[in-house]
C-alpha positions in Angstrom: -98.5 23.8 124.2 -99.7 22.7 120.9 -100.3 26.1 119.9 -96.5 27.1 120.7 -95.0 23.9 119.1 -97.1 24.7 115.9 -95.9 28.2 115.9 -91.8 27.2 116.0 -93.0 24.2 113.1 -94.5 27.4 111.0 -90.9 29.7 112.0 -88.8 27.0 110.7 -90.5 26.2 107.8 -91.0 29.8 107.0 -87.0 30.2 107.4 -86.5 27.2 105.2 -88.5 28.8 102.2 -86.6 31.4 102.7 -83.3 30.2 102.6 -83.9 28.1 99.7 -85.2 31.4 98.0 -82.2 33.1 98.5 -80.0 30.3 96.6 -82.4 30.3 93.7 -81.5 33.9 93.6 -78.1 32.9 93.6 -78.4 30.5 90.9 -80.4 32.3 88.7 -78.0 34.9 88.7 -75.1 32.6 87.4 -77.5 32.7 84.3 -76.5 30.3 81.2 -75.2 33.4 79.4 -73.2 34.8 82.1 -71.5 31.1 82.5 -71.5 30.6 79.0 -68.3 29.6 76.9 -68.5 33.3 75.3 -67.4 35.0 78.4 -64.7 32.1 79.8 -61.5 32.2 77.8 -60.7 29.2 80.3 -63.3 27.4 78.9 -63.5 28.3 75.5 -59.4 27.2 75.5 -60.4 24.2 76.8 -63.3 23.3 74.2 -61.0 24.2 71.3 -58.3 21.9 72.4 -60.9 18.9 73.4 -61.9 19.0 70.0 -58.3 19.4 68.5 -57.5 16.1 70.5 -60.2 14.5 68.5 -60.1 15.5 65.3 -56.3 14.6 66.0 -57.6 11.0 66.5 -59.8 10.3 63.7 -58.0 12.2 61.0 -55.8 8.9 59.4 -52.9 10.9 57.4 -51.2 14.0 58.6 -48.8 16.2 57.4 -46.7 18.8 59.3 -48.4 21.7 58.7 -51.6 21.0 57.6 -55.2 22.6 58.5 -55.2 21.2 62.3 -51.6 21.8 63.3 -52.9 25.4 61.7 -55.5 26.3 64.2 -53.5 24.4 67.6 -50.8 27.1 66.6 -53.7 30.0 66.4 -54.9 28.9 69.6 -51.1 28.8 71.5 -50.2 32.1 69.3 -53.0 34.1 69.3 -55.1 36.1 72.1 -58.1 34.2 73.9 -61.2 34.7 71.2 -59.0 33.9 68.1 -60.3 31.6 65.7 -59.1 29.9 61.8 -62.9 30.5 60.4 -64.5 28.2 58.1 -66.1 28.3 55.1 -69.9 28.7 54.5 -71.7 25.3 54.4 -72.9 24.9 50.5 -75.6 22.7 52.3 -77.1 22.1 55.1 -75.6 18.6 55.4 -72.2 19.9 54.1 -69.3 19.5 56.3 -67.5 23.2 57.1 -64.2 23.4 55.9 -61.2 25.8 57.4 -60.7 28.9 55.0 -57.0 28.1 53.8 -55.7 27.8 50.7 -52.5 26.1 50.1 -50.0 28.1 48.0 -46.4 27.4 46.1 -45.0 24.2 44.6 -44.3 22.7 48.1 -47.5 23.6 49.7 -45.9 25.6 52.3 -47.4 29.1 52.2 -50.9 28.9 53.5 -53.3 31.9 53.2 -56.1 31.3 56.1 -58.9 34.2 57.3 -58.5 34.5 61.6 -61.3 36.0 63.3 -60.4 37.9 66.8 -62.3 39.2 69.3 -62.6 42.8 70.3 -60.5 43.6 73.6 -62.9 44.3 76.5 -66.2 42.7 74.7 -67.5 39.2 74.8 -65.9 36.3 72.9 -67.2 36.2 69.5 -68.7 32.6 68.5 -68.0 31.5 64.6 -71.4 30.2 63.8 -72.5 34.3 64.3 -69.7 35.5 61.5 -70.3 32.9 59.0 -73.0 32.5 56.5 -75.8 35.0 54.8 -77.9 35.8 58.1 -74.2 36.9 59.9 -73.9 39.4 57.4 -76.5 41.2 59.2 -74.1 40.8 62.3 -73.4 45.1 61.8 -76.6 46.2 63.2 -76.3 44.1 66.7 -72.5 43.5 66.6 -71.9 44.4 70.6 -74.2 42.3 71.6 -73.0 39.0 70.0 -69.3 40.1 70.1 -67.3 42.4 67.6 -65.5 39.7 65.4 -62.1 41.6 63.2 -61.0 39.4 60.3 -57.8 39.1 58.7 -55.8 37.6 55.6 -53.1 36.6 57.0 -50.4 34.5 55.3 -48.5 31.0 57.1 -45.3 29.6 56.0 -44.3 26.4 56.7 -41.0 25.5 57.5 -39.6 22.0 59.0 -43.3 22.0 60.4 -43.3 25.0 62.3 -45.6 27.8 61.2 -44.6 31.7 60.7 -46.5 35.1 59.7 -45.5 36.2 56.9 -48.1 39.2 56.8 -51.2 40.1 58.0 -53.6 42.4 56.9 -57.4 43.5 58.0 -60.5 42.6 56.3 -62.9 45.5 56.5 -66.4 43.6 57.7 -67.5 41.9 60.4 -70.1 39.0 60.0 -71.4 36.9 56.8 -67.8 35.3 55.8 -68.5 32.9 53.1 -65.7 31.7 50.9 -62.0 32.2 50.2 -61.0 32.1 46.8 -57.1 32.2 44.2 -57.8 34.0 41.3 -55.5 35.9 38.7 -56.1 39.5 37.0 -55.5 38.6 33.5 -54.9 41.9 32.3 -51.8 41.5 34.4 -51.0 38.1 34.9 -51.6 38.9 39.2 -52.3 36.2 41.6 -55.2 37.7 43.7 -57.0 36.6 46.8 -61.0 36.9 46.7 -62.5 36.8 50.0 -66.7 36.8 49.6 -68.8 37.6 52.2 -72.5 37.6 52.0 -74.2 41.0 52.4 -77.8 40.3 53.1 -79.1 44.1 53.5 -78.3 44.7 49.7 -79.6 41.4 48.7 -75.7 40.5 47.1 -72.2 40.1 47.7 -69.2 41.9 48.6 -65.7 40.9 47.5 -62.5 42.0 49.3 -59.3 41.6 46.5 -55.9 41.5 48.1 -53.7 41.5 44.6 -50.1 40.1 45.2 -48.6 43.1 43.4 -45.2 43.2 45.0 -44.8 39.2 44.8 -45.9 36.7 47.7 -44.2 37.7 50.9 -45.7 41.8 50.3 -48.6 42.8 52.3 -50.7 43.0 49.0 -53.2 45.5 47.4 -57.3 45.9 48.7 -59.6 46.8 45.9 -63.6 45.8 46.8 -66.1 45.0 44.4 -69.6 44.3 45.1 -72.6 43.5 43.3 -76.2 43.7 44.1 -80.1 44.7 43.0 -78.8 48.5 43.1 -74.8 48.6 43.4 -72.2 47.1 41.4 -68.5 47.7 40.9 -66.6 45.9 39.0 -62.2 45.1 38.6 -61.1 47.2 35.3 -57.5 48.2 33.6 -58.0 51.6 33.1 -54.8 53.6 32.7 -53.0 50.1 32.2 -50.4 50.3 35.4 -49.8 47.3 37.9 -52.6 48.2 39.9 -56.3 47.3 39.1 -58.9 49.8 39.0 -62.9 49.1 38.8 -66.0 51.0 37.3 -68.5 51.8 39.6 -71.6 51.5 38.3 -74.6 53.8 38.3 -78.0 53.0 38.8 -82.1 54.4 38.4 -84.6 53.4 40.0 -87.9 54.2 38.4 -90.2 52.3 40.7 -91.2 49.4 38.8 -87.2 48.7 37.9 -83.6 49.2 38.3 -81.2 49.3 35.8 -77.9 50.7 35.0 -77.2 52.6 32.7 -73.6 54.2 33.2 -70.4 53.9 35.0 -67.5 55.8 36.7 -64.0 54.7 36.6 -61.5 54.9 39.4 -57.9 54.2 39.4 -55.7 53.9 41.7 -53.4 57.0 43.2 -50.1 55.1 44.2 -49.0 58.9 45.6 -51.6 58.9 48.1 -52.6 55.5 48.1 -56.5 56.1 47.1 -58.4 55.4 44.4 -59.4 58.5 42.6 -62.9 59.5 40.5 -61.8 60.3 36.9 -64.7 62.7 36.6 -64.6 64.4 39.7 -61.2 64.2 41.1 -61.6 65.2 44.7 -63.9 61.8 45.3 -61.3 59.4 46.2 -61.8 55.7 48.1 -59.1 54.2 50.1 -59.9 50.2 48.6 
């Protein structure tokens, strides 16, 4: 008797283990990055908003359109994985900042970068597209989420926001500042947006000039500048549009140094800049 009633003690038990295997199975499959904010618009939505709600409370002056009515109109405008990015931290103690700059004698044009999210992919996360490690975001972008970035420009009117235009930004990781300048060879408003490009040990710069006026999708020229690359803004033929010398470099081992340069201007006919030594190189910005 003791033998059988020891047996069904040693059954149930058995079964017990068992069942309690099977939901940790079950649990471990709804792993952290499965269940994670990247792959829940739902909850993602519902984090932005949460903190909207409190900056909302401790921010003591508003105004009608300014950086937080901004991003709750990206997030009822925009699709799930949209974001206003932020600025690079200077410091590590430095508070981020939205990218926006706030434009015209009333303050109501408002040039911001958005970051979306590829279709079909994971939600993209803004602490992996900002800063000098994110420029490096190219070699493992599917993994972390394909982030596409865009000047776009806000007007406000009676504190309701429209597009005005928006145009791509060709990179996807290492955002770090956004900057109004003005082409003095031309007297041009132009928009610098710098992102950090780790593998060349520089920068890049995307130019969007405001040749056409404000309300024009405007004019890409890139420069960049590194240990081995540079290319720099130029007036070459002395026409509306900039043009830049790209610089040539040697490396002898010990040291690099430049010691000519190429000019390209820009073909408004078919909208590419074109080699002035070899005219069948062109570049489209």
């Amino acid at each position: 008797m003791k033998i059988i009633v020891n047996l069904l003690i040693l059954i149930i038990g058995l079964l017990l283990l068992s069942a309690c295997g099977n939901e940790n199975k079950k649990t471990a499959g709804n792993s952290p990055q499965q269940n994670g904010v990247e792959n829940s618009p739902e909850k993602d939505e519902w984090i932005q908003r949460y903190n909207l709600e409190h900056q909302k409370k401790f921010t003591s002056q508003r105004t009608p359109c300014d950086t937080i009515a901004l991003e709750e109109f990206v997030l009822d405008n925009y699709p799930d994985g949209t974001y206003l990015v932020n600025f690079d931290k200077t410091s590590t103690y430095s508070l981020s900042k939205p990218a926006v700059i706030y434009y015209g004698k009333n303050r109501n044009f408002i040039f911001a970068v958005i970051a979306k999210s590829r279709p079909g992919e994971r939600l993209i996360e803004t602490k992996n597209i900002v800063g000098y490690d994110q420029s490096f975001i190219d070699l493992d972008s599917t993994d972390l989420g394909t982030a596409f970035f865009f000047l776009t420009l806000f007007e406000c009117n009676n504190g309701n926001f429209s597009i005005i235009w928006e145009t791509p930004i060709p990179s996807h990781g290492g955002f770090n500042r956004l900057t109004l300048k003005t082409w003095r060879s031309k007297n041009i408003p132009f928009i610098e947006v710098n992102f950090h490009y780790g593998r060349g040990i520089g920068h890049i710069n995307y130019n969007y000039f405001l040749i056409d006026g404000l309300k024009k999708e405007p004019h890409l020229l890139m420069t960049y500048e590194g240990i081995n690359f540079k290319r720099t803004i130029a007036n070459v033929n002395n026409d509306l549009y900039p043009d830049y010398f790209e610089y040539i470099f040697y490396d002898l081992g010990n040291r690099v140094f430049s010691k000519d340069s190429v000019a390209f201007i820009w073909d408004k006919k078919d909208s590419v800049y074109v080699n002035t030594r070899n005219h069948r190189q062109t570049r489209l910005y």
